[in-house]
N, C-alpha and C positions, 0 to 999 in steps of 0.2 A: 478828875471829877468822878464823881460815883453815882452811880445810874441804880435804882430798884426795879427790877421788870418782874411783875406778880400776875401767874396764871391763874383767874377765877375759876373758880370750880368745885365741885364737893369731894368729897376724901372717900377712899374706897376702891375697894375693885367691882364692886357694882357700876360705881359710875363712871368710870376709869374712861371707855371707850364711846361715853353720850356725847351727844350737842353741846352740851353744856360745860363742857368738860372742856372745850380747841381750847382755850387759852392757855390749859396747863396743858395741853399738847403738844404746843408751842413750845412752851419752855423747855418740856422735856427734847424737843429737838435740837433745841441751844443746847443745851447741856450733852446732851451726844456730839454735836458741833465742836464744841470744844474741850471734847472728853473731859468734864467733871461730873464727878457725884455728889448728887446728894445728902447732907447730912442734915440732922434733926438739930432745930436752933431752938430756945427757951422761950422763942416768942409763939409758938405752935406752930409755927413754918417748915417745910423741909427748904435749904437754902442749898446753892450752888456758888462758886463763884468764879470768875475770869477776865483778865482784860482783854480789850480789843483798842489799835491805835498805836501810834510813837510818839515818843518825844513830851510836845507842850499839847498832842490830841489824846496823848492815853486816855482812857476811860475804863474805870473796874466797873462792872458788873455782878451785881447780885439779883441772882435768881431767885424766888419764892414763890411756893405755893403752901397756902394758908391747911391747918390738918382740921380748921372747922369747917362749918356746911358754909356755901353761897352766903345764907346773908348774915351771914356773923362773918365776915372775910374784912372789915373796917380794922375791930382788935388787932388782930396780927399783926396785920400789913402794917399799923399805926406802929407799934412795940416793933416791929422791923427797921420800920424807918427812923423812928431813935434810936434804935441802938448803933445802926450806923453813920446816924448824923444825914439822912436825907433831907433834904424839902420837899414838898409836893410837886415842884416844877421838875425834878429830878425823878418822877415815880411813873412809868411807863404800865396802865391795869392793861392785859389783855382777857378781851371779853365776848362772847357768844353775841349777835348781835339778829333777833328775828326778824327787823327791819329793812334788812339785805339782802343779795339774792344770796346762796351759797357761793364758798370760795370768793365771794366778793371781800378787798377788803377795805377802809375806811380809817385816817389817823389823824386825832383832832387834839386837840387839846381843850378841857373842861367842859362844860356842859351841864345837859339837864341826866339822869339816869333812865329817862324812859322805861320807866319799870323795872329795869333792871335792878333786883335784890345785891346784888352784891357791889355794883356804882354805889346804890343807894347807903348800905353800910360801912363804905369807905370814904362816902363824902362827909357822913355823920362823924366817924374816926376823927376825920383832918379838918373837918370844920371848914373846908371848902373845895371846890369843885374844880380846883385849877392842877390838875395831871393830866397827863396826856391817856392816852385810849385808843388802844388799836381793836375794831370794830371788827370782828371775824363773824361774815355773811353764814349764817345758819337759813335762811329765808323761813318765811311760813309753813304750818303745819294746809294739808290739803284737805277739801272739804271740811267736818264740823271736830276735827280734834284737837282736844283744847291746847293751848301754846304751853302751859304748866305740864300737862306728861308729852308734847313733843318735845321738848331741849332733854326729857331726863332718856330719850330713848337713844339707841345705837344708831349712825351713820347708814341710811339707805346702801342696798347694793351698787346701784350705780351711783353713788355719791363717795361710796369708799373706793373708786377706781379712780376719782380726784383728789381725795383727802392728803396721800403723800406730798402733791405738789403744792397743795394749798398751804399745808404744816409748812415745807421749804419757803412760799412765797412769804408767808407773814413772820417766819422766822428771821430772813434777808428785811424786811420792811421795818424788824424791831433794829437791829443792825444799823437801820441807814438813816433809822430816827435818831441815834445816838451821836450816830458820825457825822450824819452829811444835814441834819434838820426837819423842823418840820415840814416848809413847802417843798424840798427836794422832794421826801419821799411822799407826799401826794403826787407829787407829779409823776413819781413815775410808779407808785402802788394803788392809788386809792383807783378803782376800777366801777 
């Protein structure tokens, strides 16, 4: 079985180490995980790939992160998931989520995008809502600053003394959606 797990996020080294950015943080920790790199695919994605499993549970995984902004992220991931034969029930988005605390995380399958621009152009892509979504707690911006320049900003100090464990936790949590399901890993990630 073949799984697509696509870090939202915008392209750059601007915005390489914001908020907005964990989900292709993520990946990039899978992909150190199981030492591959990188390569530029025709769909505009940089992709990865690996299995994980034996036997009749193998599962290959393809990593992606889209090389357009947030809300052009539907194209790609769409031209991704054709070209290797995915369905949407196979398509694992991880996504910055302001409605969390930090490090919190949350894995559901389909839904509404709650603003989120780049749910919102992946739902449009697939024509519907039914992939799964792993929820990486950003929490709110404090007092009056606006939620649109908090995700594009850099990891507080003391938020970057958690962030490595958080990348590990939600890395294990994409892991154990593929292998073990989804209410397993609510039960034992969603926090």
């Amino acid at each position: 079985m073949t799984w697509l797990v696509v870090g939202l996020g915008n392209p750059g080294d601007q915005y390489a180490a914001t908020r907005h950015n964990i989900g292709q943080m993520v990946i990039d920790e899978l992909a150190k995980r199981h030492s591959v790199k990188f390569s530029s695919h025709k769909s505009r994605t940089d992709i990865a790939a690996y299995k994980i499993g034996y036997g009749a549970d193998l599962h290959s995984i393809i990593l992606g992160k889209s090389k357009g902004y947030m809300n052009e992220t539907g194209g790609p991931v769409k031209a991704l998931a054709n070209f290797y034969s995915v369905e949407p029930q196979n398509i694992i988005a991880l996504h910055d989520e302001l409605d969390i605390p930090f490090s919190a995380i949350r894995t559901k399958i389909a839904g509404g995008d709650n603003g989120h621009n780049g749910l919102k152009s992946m739902t449009s892509a697939f024509g519907t809502a039914e992939y799964f979504r792993i929820r990486l707690g950003i929490g709110r911006p404090m007092g009056e600053q606006d939620p649109a320049d908090f995700v594009l900003k850099a990891f507080s100090k003391v938020e970057q003394k958690e962030l490595g464990n958080f990348i590990t936790r939600s890395a294990d949590a994409v892991e154990s959606l593929i292998t073990n399901g989804l209410e397993l890993t609510q039960q034992n990630f969603n926090s």
